[in-house]
C-alpha positions in Angstrom: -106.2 -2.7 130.3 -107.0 -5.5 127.8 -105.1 -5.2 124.3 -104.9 -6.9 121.3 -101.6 -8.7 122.4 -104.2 -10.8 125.0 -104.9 -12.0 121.7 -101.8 -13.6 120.8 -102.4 -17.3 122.5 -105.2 -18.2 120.2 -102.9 -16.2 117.6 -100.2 -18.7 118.3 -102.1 -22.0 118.1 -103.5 -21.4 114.7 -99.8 -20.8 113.4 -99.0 -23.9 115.6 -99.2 -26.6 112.6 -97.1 -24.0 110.5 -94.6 -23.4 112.7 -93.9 -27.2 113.1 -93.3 -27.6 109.5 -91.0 -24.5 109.6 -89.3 -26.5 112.1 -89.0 -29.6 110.3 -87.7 -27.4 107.3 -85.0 -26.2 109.7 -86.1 -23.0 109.1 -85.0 -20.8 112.5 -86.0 -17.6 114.4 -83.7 -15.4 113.4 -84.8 -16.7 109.3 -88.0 -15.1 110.2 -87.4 -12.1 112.1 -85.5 -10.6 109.0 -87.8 -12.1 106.8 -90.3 -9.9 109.1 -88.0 -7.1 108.6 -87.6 -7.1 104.8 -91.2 -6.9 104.8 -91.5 -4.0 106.7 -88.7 -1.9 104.9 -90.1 -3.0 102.0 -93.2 -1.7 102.4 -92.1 1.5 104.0 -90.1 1.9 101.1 -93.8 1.7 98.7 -95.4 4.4 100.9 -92.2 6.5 101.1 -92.0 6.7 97.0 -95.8 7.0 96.3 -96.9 9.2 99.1 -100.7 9.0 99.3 -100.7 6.6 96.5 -104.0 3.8 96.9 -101.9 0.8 96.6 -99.6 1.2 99.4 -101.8 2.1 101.8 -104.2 -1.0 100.6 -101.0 -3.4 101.2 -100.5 -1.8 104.2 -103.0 -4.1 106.7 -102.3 -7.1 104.6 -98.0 -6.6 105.3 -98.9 -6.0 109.1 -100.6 -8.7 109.5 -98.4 -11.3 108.1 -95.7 -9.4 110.1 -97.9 -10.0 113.2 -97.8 -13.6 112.2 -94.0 -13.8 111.7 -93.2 -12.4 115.0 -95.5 -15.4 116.6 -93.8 -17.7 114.5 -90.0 -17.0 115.6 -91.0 -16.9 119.2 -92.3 -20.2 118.9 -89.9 -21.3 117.1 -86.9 -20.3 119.6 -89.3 -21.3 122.7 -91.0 -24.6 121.8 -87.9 -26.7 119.1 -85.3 -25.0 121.7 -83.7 -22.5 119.2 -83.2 -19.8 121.5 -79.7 -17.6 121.3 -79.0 -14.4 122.3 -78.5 -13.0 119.0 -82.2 -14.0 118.7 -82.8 -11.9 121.0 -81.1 -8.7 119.8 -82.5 -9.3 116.6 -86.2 -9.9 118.0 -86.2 -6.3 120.2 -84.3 -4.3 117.7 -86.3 -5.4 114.8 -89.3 -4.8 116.5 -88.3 -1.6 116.7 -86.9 -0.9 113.4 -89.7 -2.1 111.3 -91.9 0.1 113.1 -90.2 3.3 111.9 -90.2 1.6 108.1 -93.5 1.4 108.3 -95.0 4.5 110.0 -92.7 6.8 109.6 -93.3 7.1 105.6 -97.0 7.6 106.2 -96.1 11.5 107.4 -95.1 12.1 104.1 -99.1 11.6 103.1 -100.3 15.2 102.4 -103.4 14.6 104.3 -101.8 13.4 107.7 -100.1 15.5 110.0 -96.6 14.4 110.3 -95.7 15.6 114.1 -98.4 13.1 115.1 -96.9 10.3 113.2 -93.4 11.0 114.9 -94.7 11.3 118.4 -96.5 7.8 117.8 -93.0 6.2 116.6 -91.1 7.5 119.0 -93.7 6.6 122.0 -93.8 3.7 120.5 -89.6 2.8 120.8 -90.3 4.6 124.3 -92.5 1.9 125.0 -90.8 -1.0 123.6 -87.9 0.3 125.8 -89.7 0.6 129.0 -90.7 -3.4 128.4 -87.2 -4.7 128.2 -85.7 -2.5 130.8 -87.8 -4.0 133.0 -86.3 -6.8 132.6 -83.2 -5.6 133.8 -85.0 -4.5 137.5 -86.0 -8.1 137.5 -90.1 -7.4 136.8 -90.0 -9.6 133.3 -90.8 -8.6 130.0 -93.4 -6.1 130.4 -96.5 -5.9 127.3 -98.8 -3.4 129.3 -101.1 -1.8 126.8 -103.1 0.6 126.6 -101.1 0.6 123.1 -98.7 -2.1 122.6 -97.3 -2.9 118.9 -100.1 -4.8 118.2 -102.7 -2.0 118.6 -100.0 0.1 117.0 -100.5 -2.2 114.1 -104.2 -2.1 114.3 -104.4 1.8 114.4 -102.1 2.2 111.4 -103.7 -0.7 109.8 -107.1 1.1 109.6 -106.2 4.3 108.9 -103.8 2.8 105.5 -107.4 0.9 104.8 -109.6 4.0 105.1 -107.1 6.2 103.3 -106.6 3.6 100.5 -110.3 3.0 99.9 -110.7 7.0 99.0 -112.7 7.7 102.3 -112.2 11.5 102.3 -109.6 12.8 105.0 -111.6 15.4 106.6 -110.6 15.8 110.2 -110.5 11.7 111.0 -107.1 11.1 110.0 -106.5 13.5 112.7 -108.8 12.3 115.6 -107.3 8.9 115.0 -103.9 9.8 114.8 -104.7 11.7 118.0 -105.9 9.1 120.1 -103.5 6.9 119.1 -100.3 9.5 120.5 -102.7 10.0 123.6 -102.8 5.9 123.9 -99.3 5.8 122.9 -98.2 8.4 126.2 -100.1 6.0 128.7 -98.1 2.7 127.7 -94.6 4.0 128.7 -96.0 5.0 131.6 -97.8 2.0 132.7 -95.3 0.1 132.0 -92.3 1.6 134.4 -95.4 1.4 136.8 -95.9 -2.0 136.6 -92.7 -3.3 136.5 -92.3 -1.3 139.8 -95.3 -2.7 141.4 -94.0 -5.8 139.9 -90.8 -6.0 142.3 -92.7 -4.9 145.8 
């Protein structure tokens, strides 16, 4: 199933120019993947202490998508001006992983959201994220099987921060949304243990 993450090539090569400055700069990876990091904590930390506050949720595309942008950026920068280490490595997976709960987790404290649906979307999403680097392990490769990798993680909570912060009234949508996202979110573990099996026949 196609995802946003199918995305990421033409992603990369707009970034390209950037991330050869960066280079130049001797900027490195791991620079940006806690640079990516602060972000995210810092704007959890803005929607834990104003729950349902405008502002936060406004910043909240905005911060995911220049997040989305760093992580192409230290990839490249490890794969393409050879600055690849294994600490890179750790840091890249595990701060994946950790700015996802920063940022998602603080939204359940929004009174018109129902928390349990937030959790079960963070913690199918580290299911997830798991099941694509265990794979590795069983010698299939990194898996990024969608239906709901982080990227369409990113869009889902991107759009319901922009609805939410632009006063469209809750209602039920918050819920429908949040719904088809956990659904989405069950389906990507899943197909990825799949694949990664089919991978090694």
């Amino acid at each position: 199933m196609a995802t946003i993450y199918d995305l990421k090539p033409r992603f990369q090569a707009l970034l390209r120019p950037l991330n050869r400055r960066l280079a130049r700069a001797g900027i490195t990876p791991n620079q940006i993947t806690l640079a990516a990091l602060g972000l995210s904590v810092a704007e959890g930390l803005a929607l834990a202490a104003a729950p349902g506050a405008a502002w936060p949720l406004l910043l909240l595309p905005g911060v995911l998508l220049v997040r989305m942008g760093l992580n192409a950026i230290d990839g490249m920068l490890a794969r393409e001006h050879d600055m690849q280490t294994p600490l890179g490595t750790f840091l890249n997976e595990l701060g994946d992983v950790v700015s996802d709960a920063a940022l998602y987790l603080p939204l359940a404290l929004h009174p018109a959201l129902p928390a349990g649906l937030v959790f079960g979307i963070v913690l199918l999403g580290v299911l997830a994220e798991m099941a694509g680097t265990v794979a590795v392990q069983v010698g299939a490769g990194r898996r990024y099987d969608g239906p709901l990798g982080k990227s369409d993680r990113a869009f889902a909570f991107g759009l319901l921060g922009l609805l939410l912060g632009l006063g469209i009234a809750p209602g039920l949508w918050p819920s429908v949304l949040l719904g088809l996202t956990a659904l989405l979110a069950t389906l990507t573990p899943l197909n990825r243990v799949r694949h990664a099996l089919e991978a090694r026949q």
